[in-house]
C-alpha positions in Angstrom: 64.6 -53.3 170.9 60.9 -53.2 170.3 60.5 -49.4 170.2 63.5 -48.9 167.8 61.7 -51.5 165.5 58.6 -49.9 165.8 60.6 -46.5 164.9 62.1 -47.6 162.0 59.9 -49.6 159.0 60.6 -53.5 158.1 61.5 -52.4 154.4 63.5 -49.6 156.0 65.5 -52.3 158.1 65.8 -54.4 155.0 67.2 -51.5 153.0 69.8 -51.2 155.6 71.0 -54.5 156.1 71.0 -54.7 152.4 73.3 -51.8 152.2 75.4 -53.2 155.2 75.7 -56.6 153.2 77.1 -54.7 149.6 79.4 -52.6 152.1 80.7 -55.6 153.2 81.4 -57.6 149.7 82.9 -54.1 147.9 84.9 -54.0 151.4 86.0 -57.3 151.2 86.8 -57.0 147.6 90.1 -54.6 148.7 91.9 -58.4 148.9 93.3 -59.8 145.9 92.4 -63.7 146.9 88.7 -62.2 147.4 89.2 -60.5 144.2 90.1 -63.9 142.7 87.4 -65.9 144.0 85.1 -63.5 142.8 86.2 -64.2 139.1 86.2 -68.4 139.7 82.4 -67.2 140.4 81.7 -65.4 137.7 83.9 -67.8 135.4 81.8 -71.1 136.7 78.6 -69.3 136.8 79.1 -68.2 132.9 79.5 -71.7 132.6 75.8 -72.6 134.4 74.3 -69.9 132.8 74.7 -71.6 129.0 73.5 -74.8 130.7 70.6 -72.6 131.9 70.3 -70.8 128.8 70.1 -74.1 126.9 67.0 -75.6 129.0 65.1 -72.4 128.5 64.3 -73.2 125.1 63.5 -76.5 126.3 60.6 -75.2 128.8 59.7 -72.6 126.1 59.2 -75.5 123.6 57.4 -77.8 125.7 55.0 -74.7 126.9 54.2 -73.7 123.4 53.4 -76.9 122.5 51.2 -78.2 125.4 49.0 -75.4 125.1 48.9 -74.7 121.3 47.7 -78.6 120.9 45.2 -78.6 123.7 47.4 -81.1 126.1 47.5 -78.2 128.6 47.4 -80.4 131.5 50.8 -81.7 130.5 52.2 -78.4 132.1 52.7 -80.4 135.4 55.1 -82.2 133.8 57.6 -79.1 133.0 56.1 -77.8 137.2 57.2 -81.0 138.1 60.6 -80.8 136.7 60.8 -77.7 138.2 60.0 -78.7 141.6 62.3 -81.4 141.7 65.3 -79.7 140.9 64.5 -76.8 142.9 64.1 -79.0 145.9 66.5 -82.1 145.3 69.5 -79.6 143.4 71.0 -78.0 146.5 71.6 -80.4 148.4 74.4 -81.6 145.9 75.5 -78.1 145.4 74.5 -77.3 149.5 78.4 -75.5 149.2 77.7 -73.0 146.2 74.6 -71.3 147.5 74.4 -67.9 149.7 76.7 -68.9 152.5 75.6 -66.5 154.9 74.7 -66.9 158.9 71.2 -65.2 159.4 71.7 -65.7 163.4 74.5 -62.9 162.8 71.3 -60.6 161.9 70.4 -60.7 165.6 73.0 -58.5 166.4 71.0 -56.0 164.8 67.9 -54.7 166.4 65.7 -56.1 164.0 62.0 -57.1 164.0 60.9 -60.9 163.6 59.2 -59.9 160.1 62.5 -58.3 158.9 64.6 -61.7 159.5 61.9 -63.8 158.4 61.5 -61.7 154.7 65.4 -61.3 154.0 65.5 -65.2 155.4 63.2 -65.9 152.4 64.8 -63.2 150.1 67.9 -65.1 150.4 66.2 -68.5 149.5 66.0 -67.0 145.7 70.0 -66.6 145.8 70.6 -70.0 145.1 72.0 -71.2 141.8 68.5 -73.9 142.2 65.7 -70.5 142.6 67.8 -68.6 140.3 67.6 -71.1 137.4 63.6 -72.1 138.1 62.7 -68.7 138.5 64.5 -68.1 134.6 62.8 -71.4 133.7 59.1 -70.6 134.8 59.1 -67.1 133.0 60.2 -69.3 129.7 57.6 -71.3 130.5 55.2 -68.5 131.0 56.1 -66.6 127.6 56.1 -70.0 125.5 52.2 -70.5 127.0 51.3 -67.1 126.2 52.5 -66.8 122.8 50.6 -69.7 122.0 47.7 -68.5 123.6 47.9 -64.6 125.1 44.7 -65.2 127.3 46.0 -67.6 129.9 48.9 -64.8 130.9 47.1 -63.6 133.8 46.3 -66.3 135.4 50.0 -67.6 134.3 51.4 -64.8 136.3 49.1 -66.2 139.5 50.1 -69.7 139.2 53.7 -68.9 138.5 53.9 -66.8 141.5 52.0 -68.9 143.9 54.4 -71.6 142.6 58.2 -69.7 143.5 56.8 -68.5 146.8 55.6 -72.1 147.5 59.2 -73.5 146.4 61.8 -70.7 148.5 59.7 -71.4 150.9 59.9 -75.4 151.1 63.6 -75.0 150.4 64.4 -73.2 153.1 62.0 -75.0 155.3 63.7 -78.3 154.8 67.1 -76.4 155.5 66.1 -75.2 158.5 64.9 -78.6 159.3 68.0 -80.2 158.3 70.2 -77.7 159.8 68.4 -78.5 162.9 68.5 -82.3 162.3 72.3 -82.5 161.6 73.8 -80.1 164.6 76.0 -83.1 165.6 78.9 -84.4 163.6 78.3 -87.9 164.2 74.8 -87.0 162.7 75.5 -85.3 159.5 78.2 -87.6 158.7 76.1 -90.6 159.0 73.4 -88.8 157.2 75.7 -87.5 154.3 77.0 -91.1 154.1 74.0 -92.4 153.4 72.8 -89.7 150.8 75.8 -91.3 148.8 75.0 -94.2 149.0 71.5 -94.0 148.2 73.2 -91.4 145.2 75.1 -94.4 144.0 72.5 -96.9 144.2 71.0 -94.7 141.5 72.7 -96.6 139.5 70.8 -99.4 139.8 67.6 -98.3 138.1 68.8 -99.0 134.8 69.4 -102.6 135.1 66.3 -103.0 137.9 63.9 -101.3 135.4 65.4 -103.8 132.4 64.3 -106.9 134.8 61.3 -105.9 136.6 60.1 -102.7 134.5 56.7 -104.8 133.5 55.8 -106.5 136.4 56.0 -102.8 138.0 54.3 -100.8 135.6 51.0 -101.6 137.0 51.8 -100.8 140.4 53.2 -96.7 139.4 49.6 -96.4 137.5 47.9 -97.3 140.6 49.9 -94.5 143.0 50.1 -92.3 139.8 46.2 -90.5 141.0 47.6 -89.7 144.3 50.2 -87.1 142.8 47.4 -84.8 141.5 46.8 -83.5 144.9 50.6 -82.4 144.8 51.7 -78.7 144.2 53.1 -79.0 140.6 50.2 -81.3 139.6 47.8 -78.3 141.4 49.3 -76.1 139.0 49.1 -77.6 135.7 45.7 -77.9 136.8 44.5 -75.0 137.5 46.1 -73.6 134.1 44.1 -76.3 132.2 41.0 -75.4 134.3 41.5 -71.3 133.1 42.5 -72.1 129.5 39.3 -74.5 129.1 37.3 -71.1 130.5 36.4 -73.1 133.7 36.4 -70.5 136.5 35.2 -72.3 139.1 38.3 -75.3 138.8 40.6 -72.8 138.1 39.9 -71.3 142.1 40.0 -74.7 143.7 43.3 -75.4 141.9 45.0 -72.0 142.7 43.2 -72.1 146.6 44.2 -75.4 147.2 48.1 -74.3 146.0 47.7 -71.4 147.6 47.0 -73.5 150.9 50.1 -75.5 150.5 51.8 -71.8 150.5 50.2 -70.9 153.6 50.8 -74.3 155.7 54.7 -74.2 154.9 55.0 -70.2 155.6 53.9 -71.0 159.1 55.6 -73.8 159.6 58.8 -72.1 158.5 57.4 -69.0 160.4 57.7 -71.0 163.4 61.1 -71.7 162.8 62.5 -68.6 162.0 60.9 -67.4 165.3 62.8 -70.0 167.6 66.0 -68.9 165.8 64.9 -65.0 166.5 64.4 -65.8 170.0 67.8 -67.4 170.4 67.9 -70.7 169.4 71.5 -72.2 169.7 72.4 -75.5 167.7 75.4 -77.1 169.4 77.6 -80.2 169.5 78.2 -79.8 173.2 77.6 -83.2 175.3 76.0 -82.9 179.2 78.6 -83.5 181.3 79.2 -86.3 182.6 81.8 -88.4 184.9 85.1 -89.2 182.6 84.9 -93.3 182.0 88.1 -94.8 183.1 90.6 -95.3 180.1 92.3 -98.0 179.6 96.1 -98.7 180.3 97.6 -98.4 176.6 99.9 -101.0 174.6 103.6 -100.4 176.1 105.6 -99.1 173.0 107.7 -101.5 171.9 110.5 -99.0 170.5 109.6 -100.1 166.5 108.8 -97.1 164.3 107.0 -98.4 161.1 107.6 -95.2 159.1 111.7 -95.6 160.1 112.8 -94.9 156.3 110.5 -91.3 156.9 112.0 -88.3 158.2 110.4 -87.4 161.9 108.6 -84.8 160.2 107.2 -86.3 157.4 106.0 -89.0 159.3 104.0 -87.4 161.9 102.7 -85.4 159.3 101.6 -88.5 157.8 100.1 -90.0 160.8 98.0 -86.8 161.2 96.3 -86.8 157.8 95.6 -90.7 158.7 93.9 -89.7 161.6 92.3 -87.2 160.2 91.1 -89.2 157.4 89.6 -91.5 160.3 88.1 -88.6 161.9 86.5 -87.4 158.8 83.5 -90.5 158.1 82.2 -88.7 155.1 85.4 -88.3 153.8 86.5 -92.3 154.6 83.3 -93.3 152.7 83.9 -91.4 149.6 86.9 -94.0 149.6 84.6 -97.0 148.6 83.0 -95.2 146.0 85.1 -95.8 143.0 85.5 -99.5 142.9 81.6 -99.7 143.7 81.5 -97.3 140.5 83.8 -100.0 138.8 81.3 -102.7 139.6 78.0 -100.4 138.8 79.4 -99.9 135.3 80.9 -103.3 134.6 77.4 -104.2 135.8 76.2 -102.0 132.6 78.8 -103.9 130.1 75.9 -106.3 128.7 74.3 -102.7 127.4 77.6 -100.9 126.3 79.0 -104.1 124.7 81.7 -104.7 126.3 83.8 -107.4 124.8 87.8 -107.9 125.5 88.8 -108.5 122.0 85.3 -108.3 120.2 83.1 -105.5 118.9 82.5 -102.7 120.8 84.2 -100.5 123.4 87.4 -103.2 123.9 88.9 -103.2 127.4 92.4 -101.3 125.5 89.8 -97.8 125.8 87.3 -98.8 128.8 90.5 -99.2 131.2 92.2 -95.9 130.7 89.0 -94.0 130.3 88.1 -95.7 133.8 91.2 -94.7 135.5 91.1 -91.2 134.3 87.7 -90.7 135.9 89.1 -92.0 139.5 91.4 -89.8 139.4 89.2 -87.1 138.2 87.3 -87.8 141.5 90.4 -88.9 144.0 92.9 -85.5 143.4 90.2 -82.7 143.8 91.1 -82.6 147.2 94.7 -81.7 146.4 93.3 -78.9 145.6 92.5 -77.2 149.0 94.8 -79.5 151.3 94.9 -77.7 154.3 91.7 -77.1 154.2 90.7 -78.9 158.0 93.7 -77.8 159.7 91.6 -74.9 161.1 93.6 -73.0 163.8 96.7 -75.4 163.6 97.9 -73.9 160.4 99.9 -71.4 163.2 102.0 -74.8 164.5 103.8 -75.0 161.1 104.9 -71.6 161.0 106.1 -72.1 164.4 107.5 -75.1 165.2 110.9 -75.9 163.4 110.4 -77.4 160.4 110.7 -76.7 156.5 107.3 -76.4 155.1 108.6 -79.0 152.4 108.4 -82.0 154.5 104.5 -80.6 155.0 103.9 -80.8 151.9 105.7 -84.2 151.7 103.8 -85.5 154.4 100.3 -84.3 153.1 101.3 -85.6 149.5 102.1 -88.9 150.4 99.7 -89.6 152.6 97.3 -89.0 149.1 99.7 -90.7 147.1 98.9 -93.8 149.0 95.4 -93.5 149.1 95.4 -93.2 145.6 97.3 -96.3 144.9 95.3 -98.5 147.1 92.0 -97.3 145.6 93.5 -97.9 141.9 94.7 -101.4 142.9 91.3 -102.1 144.0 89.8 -100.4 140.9 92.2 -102.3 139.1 91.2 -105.9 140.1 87.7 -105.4 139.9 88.0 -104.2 136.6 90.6 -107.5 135.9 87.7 -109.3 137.5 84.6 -108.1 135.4 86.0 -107.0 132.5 89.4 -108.0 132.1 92.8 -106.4 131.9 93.7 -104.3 128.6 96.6 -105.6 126.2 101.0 -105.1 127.9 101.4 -101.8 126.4 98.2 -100.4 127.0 98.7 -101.4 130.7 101.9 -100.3 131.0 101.4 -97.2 129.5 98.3 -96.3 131.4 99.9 -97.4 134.6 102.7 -94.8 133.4 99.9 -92.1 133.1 98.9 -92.6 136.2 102.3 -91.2 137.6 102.3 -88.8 135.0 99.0 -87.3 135.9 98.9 -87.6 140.1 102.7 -86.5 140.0 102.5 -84.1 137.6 99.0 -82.2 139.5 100.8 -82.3 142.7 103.2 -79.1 142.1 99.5 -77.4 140.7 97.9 -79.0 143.8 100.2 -77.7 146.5 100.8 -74.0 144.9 96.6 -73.6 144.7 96.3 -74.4 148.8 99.0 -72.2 149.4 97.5 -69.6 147.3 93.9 -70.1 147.9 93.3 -71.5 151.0 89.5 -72.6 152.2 88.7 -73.4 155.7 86.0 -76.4 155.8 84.5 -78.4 158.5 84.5 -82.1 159.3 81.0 -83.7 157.9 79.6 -80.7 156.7 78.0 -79.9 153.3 76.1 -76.4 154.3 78.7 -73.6 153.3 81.6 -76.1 152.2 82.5 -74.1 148.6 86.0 -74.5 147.9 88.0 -71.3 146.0 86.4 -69.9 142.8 89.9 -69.8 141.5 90.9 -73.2 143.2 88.1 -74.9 141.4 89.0 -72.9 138.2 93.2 -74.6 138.6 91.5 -77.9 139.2 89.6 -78.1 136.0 92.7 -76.7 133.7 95.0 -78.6 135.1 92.5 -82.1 134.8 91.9 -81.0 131.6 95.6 -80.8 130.6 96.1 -83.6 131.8 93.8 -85.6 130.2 94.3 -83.4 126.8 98.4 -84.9 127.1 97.3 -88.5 128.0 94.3 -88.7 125.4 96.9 -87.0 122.5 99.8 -89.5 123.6 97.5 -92.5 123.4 96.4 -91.9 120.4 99.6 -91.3 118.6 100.3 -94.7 119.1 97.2 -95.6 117.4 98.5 -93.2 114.6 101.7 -94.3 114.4 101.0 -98.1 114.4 103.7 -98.5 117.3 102.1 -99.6 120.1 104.7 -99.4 122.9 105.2 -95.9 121.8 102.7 -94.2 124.3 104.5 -96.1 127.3 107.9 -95.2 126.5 106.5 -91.5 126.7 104.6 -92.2 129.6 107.7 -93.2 131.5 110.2 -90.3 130.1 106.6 -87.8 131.4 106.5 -89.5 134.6 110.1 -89.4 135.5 110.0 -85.7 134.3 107.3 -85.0 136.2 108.7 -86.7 139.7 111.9 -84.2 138.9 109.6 -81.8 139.2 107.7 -81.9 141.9 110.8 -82.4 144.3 112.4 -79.5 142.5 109.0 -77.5 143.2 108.9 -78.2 146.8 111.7 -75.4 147.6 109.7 -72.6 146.0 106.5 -73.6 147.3 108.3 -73.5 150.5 109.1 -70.2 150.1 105.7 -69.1 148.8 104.2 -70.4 151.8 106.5 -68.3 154.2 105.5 -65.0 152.0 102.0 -66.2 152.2 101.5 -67.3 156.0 99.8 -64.8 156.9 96.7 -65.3 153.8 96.7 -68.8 155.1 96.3 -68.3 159.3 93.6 -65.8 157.6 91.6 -68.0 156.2 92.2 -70.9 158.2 91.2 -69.5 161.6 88.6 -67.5 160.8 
């Protein structure tokens, strides 16, 4: 492999495997459900390009006025921004960045310092490096229009400063990557990234009770961040607009010696996966520990009133709710939610028949977000079934009872987490007036009921394979995503109109008595959907084993 490397140049191998890659998307492009996907893409990404769009002026403003009024050293603020997100941002969006395998490069005969430059090329494909690179040139123009001399050494910084970040970020993926090989691993790892996510929430109140007495403490540690890449940076730009040569040199050495000390440690990396590294979840062997003699069935079947096939379909999606950690401890997350922003009332004003946001709007709105959080699932529901998709096009059985199966099994997850929700929120804040109760709690049928015809036609029509406790590569459908947010949104566009046409109207009862005549609607429905999804899914079987078994 060594001569044939030697024969052809690295940009030369890069240039192929670039042209292999395009081949491969235009190729894969032939497929309608591809085709789709590509739109969701381009629809969300339109979406986080405003978003973008509108912090660029942002970083443009706060350039142009740090250097115009002499505060240049404020730039590390807007470098530390910048660093932040583009090392914190991807791990919540770890699904929507390049999904690619770069140990499928190996295949090729190419040379360690190809795979390590289009490792590092694909680092700036990330929504994260895609949005700070955008954000550092607005930062760059708004410092040069307010003072054109410092755009050279701008350029340096800036530079320095994206080859220092792609090359952190994927550093720390290949660490983690590394880290989390095993199931058990990630999931216990991604269940305490949520947590810690959550407990966010507790700043707020924290800083409100012990903001003084810790104010002294953050000056004391705040010295010991200069020494840190985007405080290097800000630094060296103040050095060079104050005409200081020799601070501007130590500034930019010392960042360009962070550059260097991650490049080789990622270099060292990229070399054990070049020689053939291979991450597995494969235990030793070892001798098989003696199970013990199960219960003797005692003939009662507690899902009797279920057909057979409904409710081992049930008990599958139990177990592989028990299987799936990650997944189980999303569970606790909305009433802990409940409690975080009960915990807030005291700021929002709270009050059950007082001022302020009465418990009539606080427990609808509260509701709606659960469910928000609970049903996006739905969306992809056989997305873990993996290979087994093939049993329910073999064995004998309607694909209805499937979809039964799948939908009650969220059904009752879904009512014990809103019980829950709904005596904490009895607890802290206190329950909303009869007909506000009874026509939320009519909504709440409504909504699930209604989303669960959407729910089942999207898996069946854009099916997403996904692993147990990963987070790496987990993107659901462009165009699943895309039917998830219309149908939420028309949902809660219904609700919010209904509600508040009994505001309007001065009859308050009037919103429940829709409620019920929507929800009962909405139940016809879905049974009389189940038949042509059935049908779908037999025209479609072959889309789902596809991209389930891949």
């Amino acid at each position: 492999m060594a001569d044939v490397t030697q024969s052809v140049g690295v940009f030369e191998q890069i240039r192929l495997i670039a042209g292999l890659r395009w081949r491969i998307l235009r190729n894969s492009l032939r497929k309608k459900s591809n085709r789709l996907d590509l739109m969701g893409l381009i629809f969300t990404g339109v979406f986080s390009g405003i978003l973008v769009i509108g912090f660029c002026f942002a970083f443009y403003a706060g350039a142009y006025a740090f250097v115009s009024q002499g505060r240049v050293e404020w730039m590390a603020l807007l470098f530390w921004g910048i660093f932040i997100f583009w090392q914190v941002f991807p791990v919540f969006v770890a699904g929507f960045g390049a999904n690619f395998e770069f140990r499928m490069l190996l295949r090729f005969p190419l040379s360690l310092r190809a795979f390590y430059i289009i490792g590092l090329a694909y680092g700036f494909a990330d929504f994260s490096a895609l949005a700070s690179v955008i954000w550092l040139l607005a930062m760059t123009a708004g410092a040069t229009v307010a003072k054109p001399g410092v755009l050279p050494a701008m350029l340096l910084i800036v530079a320095a400063f994206m080859l220092l970040n792609v090359t952190l970020e994927r550093l720390i993926g290949s660490w983690l990557e590394r880290l989390l090989a095993r199931r058990r691993t990630r999931e216990l790892f991604f269940g305490l990234f949520i947590l810690s996510m959550v407990s966010l929430n507790f700043i707020s109140p924290l800083m409100q009770r012990y903001g003084a007495p810790a104010r002294p403490v953050f000056l004391r540690l705040l010295p010991y961040f200069a020494w840190f890449p985007p405080s290097l940076a800000g630094r060296a730009l103040a050095e060079i607009a104050r005409l200081q040569a020799a601070g501007f040199l130590l500034n930019f050495a010392l960042l360009l010696l962070y550059v260097v000390l991650f490049s080789a440690f990622w270099w060292h990396r990229f070399a054990a996966q070049y020689r053939g590294e291979e991450l597995s979840e494969t235990v030793a062997p070892a001798l098989a520990a003696p199970r013990p003699i199960t219960a003797k069935y005692d003939g009662r079947d507690h899902l009797g009133l279920l057909s057979p096939i409904v409710a081992a379909i049930l008990r599958k999606e139990f177990r592989y709710l028990t299987r799936n950690s990650f997944a189980s401890l999303t569970l606790l997350l909305p009433p802990f939610l409940i409690l975080i922003f009960s915990m807030n009332s005291a700021t929002w004003h709270l009050t059950v028949g007082g001022k302020g946001i009465s418990a009539d709007m606080f427990f609808p709105g509260m509701m709606a977000y659960l469910i928000l959080i609970l049903m996006a699932p739905a969306y992809n529901t056989f997305a873990y079934e993996g290979r087994g998709i093939q049993t329910y096009f073999t064995a004998p059985l309607r694909f209805r009872d499937v979809l039964l199966g799948k939908n009650l099994m969220l059904v009752l997850v879904l009512s014990m987490e809103i019980l829950v929700s709904l005596a904490m929120l009895a607890w802290r804040v206190g329950l909303p007036s009869p007909p506000m109760l009874t026509a939320t709690c009519a909504a709440i049928i409504f909504t699930i009921v209604g989303q669960l015809s959407v729910a089942n036609w999207s898996s069946i029509t854009f099916p997403r394979k996904m692993e147990f406790g990963q987070m790496r590569g987990q993107r659901q459908s462009g165009m699943a995503v895309l039917v998830a947010f219309g149908s939420q949104i028309l949902m809660g566009g219904i609700s919010a109109a209904i509600l508040f046409t009994g505001n309007l109207t001065g009859n308050r009862w009037l919103p429940a008595e829709a409620f019920v005549l929507l929800a009962v609607m909405a139940v016809g429905g879905y049974f009389a959907s189940l038949d042509a999804l059935t049908q779908l899914a037999e025209k479609r079987k072959e889309t789902l084993i596809e991209a389930l078994c891949r």
